[in-house]
MIVOLO-503984 format. One record per residue (C-alpha): residue number from 1; residue in one letter; x, y, z. Coordinates in steps of 0.25 Angstrom, whole numbers. Last residue first. Layout:
residues N
<k: NUM; r: A; x: X; y: Y; z: Z>
...
This chain:
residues 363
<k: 363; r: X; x: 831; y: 165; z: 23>
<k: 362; r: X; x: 843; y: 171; z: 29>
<k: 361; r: X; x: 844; y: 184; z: 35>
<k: 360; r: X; x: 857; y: 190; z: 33>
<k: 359; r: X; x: 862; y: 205; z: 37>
<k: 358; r: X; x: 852; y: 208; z: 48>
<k: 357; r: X; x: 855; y: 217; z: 59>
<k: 356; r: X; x: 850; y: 220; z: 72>
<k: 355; r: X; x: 851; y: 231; z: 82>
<k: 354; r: X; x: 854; y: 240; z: 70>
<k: 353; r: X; x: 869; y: 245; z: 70>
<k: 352; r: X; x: 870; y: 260; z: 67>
<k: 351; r: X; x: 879; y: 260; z: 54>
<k: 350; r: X; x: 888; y: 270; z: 49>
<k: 349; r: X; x: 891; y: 270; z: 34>
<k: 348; r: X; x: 905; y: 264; z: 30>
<k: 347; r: X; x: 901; y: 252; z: 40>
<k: 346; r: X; x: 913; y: 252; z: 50>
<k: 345; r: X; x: 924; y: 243; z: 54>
<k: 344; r: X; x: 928; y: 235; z: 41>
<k: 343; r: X; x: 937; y: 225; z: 40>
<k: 342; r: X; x: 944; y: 222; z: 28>
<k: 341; r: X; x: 940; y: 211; z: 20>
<k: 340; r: X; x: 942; y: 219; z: 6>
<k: 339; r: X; x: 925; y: 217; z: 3>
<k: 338; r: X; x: 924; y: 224; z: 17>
<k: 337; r: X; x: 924; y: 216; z: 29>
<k: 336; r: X; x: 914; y: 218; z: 44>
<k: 335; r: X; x: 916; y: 211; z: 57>
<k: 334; r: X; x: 904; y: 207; z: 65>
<k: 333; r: X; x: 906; y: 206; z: 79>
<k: 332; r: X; x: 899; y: 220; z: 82>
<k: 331; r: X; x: 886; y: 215; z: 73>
<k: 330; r: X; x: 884; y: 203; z: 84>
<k: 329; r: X; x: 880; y: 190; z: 72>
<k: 328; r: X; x: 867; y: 188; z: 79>
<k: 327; r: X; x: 863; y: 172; z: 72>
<k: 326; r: X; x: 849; y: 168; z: 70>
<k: 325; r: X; x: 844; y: 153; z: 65>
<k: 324; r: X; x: 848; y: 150; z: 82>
<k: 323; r: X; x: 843; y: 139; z: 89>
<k: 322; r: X; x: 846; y: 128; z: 83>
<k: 321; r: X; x: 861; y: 127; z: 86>
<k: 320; r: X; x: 854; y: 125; z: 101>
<k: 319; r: X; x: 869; y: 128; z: 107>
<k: 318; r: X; x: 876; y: 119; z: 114>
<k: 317; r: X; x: 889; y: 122; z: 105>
<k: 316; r: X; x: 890; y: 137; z: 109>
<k: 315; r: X; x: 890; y: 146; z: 98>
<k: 314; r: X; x: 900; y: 150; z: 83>
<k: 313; r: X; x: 894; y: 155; z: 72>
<k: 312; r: X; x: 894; y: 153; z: 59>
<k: 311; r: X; x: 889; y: 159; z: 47>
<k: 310; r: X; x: 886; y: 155; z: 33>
<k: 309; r: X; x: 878; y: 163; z: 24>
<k: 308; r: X; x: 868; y: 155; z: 15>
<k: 307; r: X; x: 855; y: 158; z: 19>
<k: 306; r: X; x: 862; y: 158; z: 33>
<k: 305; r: X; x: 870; y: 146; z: 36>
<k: 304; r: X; x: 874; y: 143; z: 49>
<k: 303; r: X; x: 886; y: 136; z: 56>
<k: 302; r: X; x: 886; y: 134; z: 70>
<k: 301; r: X; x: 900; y: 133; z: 75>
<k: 300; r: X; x: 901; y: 126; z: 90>
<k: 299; r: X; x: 906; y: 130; z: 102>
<k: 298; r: X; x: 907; y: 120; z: 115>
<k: 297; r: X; x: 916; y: 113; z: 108>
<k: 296; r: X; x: 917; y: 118; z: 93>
<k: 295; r: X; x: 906; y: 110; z: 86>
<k: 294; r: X; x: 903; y: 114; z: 72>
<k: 293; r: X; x: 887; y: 116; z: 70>
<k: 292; r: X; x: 882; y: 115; z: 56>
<k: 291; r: X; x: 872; y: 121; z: 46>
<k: 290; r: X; x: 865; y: 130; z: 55>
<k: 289; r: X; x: 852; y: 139; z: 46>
<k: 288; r: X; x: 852; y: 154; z: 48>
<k: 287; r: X; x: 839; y: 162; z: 49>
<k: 286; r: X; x: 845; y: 174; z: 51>
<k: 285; r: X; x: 858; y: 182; z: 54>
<k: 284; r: X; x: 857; y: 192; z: 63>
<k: 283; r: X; x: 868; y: 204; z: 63>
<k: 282; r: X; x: 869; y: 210; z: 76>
<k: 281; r: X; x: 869; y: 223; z: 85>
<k: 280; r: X; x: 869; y: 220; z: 98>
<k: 279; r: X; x: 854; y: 219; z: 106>
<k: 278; r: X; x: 860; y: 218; z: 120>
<k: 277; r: X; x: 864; y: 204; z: 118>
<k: 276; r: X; x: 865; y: 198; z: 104>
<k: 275; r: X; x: 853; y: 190; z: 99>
<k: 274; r: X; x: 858; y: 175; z: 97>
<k: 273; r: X; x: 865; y: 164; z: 90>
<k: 272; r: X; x: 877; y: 174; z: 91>
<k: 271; r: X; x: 889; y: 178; z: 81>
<k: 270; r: X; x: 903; y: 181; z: 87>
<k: 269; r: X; x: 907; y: 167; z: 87>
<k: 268; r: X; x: 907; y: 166; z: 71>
<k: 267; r: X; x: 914; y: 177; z: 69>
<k: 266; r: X; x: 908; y: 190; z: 61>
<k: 265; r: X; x: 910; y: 193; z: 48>
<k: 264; r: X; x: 904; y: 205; z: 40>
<k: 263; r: X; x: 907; y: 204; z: 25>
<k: 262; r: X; x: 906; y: 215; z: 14>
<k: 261; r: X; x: 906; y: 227; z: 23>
<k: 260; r: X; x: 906; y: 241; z: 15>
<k: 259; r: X; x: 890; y: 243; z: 22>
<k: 258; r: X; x: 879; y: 251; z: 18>
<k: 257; r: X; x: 867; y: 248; z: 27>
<k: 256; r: X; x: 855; y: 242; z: 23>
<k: 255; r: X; x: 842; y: 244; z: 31>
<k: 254; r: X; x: 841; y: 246; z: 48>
<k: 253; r: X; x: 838; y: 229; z: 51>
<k: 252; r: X; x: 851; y: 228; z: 43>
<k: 251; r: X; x: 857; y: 225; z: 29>
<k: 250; r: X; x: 871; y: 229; z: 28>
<k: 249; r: X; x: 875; y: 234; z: 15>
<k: 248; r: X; x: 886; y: 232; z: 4>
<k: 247; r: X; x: 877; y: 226; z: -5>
<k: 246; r: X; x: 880; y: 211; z: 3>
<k: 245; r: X; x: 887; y: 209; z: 16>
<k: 244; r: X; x: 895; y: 196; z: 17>
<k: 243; r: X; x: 893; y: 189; z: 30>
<k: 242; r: X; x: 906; y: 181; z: 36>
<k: 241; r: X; x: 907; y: 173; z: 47>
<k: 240; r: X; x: 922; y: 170; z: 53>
<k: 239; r: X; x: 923; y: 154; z: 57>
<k: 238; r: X; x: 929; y: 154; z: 73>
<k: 237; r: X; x: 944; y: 153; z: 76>
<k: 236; r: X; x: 946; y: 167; z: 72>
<k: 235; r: X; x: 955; y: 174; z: 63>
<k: 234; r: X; x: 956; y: 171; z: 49>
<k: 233; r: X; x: 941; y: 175; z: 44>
<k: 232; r: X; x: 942; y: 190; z: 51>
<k: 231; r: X; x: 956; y: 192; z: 46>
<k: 230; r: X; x: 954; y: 188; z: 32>
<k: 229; r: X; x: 941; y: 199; z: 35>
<k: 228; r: X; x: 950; y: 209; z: 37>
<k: 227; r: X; x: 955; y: 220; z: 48>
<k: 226; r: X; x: 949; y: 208; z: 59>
<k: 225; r: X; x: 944; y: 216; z: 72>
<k: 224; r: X; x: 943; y: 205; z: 82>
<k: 223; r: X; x: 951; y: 195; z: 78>
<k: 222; r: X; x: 962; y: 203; z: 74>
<k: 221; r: X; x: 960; y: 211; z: 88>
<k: 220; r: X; x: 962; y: 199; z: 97>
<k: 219; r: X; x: 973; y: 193; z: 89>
<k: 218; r: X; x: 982; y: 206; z: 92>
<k: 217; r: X; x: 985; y: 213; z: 78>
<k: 216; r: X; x: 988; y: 211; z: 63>
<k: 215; r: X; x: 979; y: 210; z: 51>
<k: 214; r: X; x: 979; y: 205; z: 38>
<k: 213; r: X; x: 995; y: 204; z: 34>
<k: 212; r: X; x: 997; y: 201; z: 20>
<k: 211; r: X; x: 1005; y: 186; z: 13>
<k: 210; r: X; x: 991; y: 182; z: 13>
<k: 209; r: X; x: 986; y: 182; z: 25>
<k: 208; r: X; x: 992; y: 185; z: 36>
<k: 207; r: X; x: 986; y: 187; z: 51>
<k: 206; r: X; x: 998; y: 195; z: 61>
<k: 205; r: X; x: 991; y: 193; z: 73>
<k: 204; r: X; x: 998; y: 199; z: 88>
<k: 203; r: X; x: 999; y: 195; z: 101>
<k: 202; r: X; x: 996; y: 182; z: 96>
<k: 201; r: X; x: 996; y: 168; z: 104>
<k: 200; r: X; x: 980; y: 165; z: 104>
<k: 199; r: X; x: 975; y: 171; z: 92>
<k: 198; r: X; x: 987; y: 166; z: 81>
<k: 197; r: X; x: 986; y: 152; z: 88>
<k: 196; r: X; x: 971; y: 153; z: 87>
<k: 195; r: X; x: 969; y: 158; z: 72>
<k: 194; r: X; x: 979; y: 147; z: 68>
<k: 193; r: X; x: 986; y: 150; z: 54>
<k: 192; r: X; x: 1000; y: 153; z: 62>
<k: 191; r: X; x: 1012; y: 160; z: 64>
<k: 190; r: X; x: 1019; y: 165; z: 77>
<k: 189; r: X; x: 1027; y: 177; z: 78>
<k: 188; r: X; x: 1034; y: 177; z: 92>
<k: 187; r: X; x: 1043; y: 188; z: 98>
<k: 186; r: X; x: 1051; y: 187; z: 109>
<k: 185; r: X; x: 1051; y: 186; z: 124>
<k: 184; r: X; x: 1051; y: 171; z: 126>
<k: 183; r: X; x: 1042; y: 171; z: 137>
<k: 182; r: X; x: 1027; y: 176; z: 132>
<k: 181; r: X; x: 1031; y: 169; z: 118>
<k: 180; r: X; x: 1031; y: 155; z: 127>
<k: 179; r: X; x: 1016; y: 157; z: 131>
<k: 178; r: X; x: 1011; y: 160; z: 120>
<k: 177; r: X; x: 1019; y: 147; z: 113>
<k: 176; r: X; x: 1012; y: 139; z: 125>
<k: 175; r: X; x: 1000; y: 143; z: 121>
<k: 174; r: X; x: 1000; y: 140; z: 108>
<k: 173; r: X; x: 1007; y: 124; z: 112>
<k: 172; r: X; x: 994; y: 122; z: 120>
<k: 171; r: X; x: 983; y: 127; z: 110>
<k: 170; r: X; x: 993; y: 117; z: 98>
<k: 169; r: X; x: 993; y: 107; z: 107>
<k: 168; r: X; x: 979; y: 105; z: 108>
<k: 167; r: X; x: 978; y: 107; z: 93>
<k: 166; r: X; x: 987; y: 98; z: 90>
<k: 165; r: X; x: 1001; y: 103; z: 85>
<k: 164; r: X; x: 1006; y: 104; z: 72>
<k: 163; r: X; x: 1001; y: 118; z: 71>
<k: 162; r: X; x: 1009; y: 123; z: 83>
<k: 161; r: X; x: 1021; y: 131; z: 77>
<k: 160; r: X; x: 1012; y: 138; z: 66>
<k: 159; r: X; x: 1027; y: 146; z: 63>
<k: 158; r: X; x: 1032; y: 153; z: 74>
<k: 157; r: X; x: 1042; y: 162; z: 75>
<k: 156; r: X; x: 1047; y: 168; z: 90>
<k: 155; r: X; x: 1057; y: 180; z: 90>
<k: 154; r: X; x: 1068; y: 187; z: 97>
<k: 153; r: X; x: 1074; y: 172; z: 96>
<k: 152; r: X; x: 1078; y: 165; z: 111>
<k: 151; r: X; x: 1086; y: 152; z: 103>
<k: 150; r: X; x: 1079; y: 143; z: 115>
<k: 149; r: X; x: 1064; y: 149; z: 110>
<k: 148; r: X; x: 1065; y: 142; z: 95>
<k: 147; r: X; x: 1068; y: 127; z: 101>
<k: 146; r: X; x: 1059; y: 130; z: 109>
<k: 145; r: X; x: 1048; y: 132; z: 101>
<k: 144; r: X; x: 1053; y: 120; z: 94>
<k: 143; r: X; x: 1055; y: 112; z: 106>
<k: 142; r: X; x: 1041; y: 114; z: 109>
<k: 141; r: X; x: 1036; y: 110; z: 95>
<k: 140; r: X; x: 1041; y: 98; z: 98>
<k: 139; r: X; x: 1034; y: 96; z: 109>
<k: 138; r: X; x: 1021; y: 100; z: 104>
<k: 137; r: X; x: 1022; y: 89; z: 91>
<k: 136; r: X; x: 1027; y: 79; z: 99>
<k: 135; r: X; x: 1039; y: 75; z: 102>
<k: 134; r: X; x: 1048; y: 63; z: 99>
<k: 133; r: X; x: 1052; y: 66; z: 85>
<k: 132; r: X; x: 1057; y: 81; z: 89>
<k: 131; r: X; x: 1070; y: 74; z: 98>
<k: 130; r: X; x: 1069; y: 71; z: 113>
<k: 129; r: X; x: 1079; y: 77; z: 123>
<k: 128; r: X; x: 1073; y: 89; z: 125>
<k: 127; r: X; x: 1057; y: 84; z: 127>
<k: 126; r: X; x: 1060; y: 85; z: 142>
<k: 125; r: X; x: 1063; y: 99; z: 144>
<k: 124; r: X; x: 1049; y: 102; z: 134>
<k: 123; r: X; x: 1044; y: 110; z: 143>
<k: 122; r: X; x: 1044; y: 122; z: 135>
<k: 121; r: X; x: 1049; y: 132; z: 146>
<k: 120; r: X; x: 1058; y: 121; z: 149>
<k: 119; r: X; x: 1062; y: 117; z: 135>
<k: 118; r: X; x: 1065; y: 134; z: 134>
<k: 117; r: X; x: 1074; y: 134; z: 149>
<k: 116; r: X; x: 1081; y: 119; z: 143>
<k: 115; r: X; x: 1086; y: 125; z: 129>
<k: 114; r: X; x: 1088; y: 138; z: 132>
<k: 113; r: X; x: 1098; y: 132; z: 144>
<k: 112; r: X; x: 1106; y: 123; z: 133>
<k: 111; r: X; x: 1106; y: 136; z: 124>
<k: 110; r: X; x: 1114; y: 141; z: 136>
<k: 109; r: X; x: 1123; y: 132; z: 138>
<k: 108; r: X; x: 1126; y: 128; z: 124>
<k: 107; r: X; x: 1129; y: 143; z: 120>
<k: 106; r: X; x: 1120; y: 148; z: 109>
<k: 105; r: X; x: 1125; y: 146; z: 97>
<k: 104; r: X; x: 1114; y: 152; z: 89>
<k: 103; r: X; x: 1115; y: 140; z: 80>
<k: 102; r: X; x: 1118; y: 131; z: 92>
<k: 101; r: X; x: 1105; y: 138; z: 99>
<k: 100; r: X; x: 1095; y: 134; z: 87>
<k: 99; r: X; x: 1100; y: 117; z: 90>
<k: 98; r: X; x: 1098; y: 118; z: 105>
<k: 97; r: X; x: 1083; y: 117; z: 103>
<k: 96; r: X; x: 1082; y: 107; z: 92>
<k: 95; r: X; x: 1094; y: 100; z: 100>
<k: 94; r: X; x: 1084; y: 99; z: 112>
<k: 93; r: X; x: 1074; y: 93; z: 107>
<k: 92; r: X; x: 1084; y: 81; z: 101>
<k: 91; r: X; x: 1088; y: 83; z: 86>
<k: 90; r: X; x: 1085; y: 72; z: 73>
<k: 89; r: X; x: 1074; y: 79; z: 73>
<k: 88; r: X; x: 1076; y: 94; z: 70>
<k: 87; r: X; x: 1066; y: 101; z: 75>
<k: 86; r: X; x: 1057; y: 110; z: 66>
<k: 85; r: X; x: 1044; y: 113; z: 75>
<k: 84; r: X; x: 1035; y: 109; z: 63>
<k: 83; r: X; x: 1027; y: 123; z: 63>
<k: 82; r: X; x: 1042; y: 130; z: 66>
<k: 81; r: X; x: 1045; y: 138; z: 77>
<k: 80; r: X; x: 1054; y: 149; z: 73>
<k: 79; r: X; x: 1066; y: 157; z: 82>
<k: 78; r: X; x: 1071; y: 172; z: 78>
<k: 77; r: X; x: 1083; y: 178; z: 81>
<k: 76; r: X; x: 1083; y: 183; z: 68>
<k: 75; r: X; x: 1099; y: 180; z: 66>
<k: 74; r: X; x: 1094; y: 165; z: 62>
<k: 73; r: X; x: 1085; y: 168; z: 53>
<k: 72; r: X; x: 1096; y: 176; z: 43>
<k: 71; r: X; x: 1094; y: 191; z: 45>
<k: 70; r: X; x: 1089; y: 201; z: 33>
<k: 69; r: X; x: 1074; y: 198; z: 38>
<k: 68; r: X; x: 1079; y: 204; z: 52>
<k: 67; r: X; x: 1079; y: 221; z: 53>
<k: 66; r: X; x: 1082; y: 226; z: 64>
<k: 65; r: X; x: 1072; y: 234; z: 71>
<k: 64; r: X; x: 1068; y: 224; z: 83>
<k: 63; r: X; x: 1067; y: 214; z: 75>
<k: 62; r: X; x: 1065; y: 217; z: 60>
<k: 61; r: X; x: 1057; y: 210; z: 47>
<k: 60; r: X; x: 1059; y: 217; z: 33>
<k: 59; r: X; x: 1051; y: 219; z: 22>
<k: 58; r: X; x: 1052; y: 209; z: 7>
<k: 57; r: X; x: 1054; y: 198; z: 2>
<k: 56; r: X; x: 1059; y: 191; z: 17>
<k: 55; r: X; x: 1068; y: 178; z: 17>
<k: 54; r: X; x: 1060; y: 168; z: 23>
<k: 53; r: X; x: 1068; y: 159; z: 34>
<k: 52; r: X; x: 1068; y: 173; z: 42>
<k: 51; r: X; x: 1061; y: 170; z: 53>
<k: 50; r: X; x: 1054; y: 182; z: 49>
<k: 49; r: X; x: 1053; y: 178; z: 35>
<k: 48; r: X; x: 1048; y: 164; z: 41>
<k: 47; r: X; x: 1037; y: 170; z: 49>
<k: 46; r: X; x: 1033; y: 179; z: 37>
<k: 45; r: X; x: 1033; y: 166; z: 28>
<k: 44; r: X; x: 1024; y: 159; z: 40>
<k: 43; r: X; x: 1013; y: 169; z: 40>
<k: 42; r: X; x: 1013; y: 171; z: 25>
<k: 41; r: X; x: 998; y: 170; z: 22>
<k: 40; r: X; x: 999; y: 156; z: 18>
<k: 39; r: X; x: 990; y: 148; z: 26>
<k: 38; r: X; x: 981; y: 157; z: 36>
<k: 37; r: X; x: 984; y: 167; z: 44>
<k: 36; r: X; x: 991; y: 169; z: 56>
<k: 35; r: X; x: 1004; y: 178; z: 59>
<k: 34; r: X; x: 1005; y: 177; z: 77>
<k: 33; r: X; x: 1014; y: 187; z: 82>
<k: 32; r: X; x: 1018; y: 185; z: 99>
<k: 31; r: X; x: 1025; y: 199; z: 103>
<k: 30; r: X; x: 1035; y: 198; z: 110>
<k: 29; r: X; x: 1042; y: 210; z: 104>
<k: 28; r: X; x: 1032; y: 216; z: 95>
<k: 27; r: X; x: 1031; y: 211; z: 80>
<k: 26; r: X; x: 1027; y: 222; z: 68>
<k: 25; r: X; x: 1021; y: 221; z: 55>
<k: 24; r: X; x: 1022; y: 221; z: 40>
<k: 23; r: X; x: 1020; y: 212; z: 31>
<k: 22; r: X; x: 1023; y: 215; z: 16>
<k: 21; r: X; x: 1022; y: 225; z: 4>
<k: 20; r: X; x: 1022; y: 214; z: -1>
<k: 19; r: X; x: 1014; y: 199; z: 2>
<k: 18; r: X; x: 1019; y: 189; z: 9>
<k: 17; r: X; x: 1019; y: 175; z: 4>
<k: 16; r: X; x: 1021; y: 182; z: -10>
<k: 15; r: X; x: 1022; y: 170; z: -19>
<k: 14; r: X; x: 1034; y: 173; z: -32>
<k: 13; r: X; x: 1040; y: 163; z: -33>
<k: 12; r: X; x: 1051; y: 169; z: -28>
<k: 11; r: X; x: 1042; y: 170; z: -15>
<k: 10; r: X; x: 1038; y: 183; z: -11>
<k: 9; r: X; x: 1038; y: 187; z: 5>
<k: 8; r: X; x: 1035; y: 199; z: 12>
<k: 7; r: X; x: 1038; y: 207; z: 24>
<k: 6; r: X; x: 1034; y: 221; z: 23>
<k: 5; r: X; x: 1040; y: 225; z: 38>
<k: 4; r: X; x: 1040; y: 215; z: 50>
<k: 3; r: X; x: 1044; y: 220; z: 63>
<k: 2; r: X; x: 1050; y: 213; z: 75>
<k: 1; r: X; x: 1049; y: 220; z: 87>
């Protein structure tokens, strides 16, 4: 297990790119980590204080219970694959991997045999004998990964290894990456600002934002239940649609209820362009006027504006746009902020939920 205990990070300048009293969470062997958020919450400073090419500020980081930001990087048994692969140029594919094993003397023979069993598993076998310059961008990010998996580290860093690839690429290559952590037996912790990387290959989300922690768990349940609204907005593929509830009340086909919400959100492919099934409870929005329709494929987002409110939702591309001046926004899909940004699971006063309800009814 690794464990990272109020880790932080001050500058001598004085910047705090993460924040006391500090990070604080904890790694299961094997498991795969994904920290995601967006540009300069710290994701990378935390991998590189793991790594140990940041000195840490403050906390400690231990494996398996001793203690390992004291250590120099390369008594970590740690291996990092870097955004721009870091080869050395001037050395043939199979020098960049030999090169790590020298340093950790492993005997010729056998880092001979690491070498060939990982570019096998990688199939990059016949790429060995070329140098970076004459690969492309998925190959030599390949040898890279190898490069990290023949010196057999307790732990996998990544740092947004596959942003300079296509995208095409980039999907095959994630996969790929999944599929290796499944064999290497060790822990991976994998950064990134790509909402679908972090989705697809975590087993567990770390998001940052701002040198802080917002929420951790699997990617299935920080989706769904977002603690804050920063969480809400940054994961998802699909724009997040936010409706500000004035005077503290909700107004409704039953009177006006007292409410500590200040914004209701809800995603854009949760709301409907028609009545829900079995009379659900929904919120209707009105009289709303299509701006623009953004072709997805066989998805589109259409994008409405309601006496000022903007809202987007997200239907099949065949779709008679025109239909539809109504949209049902499916009350058990809506997620609820107070004026902090923390999530809120209850009204303060209970609320039987009417069969409709009405928030915004546009001219």
């Amino acid at each position: 297990m690794l464990t990272i205990q109020n880790l932080s990070k001050k500058y001598p300048n004085g910047y705090e790119a993460i924040k006391a009293p500090g990070l604080s969470f904890s790694i299961e062997p094997n498991e795969f980590v994904v920290l995601v958020g967006p540009s300069g919450c710290g994701k990378s400073t935390l991998l590189r204080m793991i790594s140990g090419l940041e000195n840490v500020t403050g906390g400690t980081i231990d494996h398996d219970g001793f203690r390992m930001d004291d250590k120099d990087p390369a008594k970590r048994k740690i291996a990092m694959v870097f955004q721009n692969y870091a080869l050395y140029p001037h050395m043939s594919c199979y020098q960049n991997m030999m090169f790590g094993l020298k340093n950790l003397k492993v005997p010729r023979s056998e880092a001979h045999e690491r070498i060939m069993r990982t570019a096998k598993m990688l199939d990059v076998e016949h790429l060995l004998e070329r140098k970076p310059a004459m690969l492309s961008g998925g190959q030599r990010q390949r040898i890279a990964i190898g490069r990290a998996i023949v010196k057999k580290p307790n732990i996998f860093l990544f740092d947004e290894p596959l942003s300079n690839l296509d995208a095409q690429l980039r999907n095959h290559m994630r996969m790929e990456i999944k599929k290796l952590h499944k064999q290497l037996n060790a822990i991976s912790i994998y950064v990134t600002h790509d909402q679908t990387e972090a989705m697809t290959l975590a087993d567990k989300l770390v998001v940052l934002n701002k040198g802080q922690i917002e929420q951790i768990g699997s990617p299935q349940e920080v989706f769904e239940n977002p603690k804050t609204l920063f969480v809400a907005k940054f994961i998802g593929t699909s724009p997040l649609n936010l409706l500000p509830v004035e005077h503290d009340v909700l107004s409704t086909q039953e009177g006006l209820i007292q409410a500590e919400t200040k914004t209701l959100a809800i995603r854009s492919e949760d709301i409907s362009f028609a009545p829900l099934q079995d009379n659900q409870p929904s919120v209707l929005l009105k009289n709303g006027r299509l701006e623009e329709q953004e072709i997805l494929g066989s998805e589109s987002l259409y994008h409405y504006d309601f006496n000022g409110l903007k809202v987007t939702a997200k239907g099949p591309t065949n779709m008679d746009s025109s239909i539809s001046k109504t949209l049902y926004l499916p009350w058990n899909k809506l997620m609820q902020f107070d004026e902090l940004g923390i999530s809120l699971d209850t009204f303060k006063k209970p609320l039987t939920v009417p069969q409709k309800l009405s928030i915004f009814n546009a001219a």
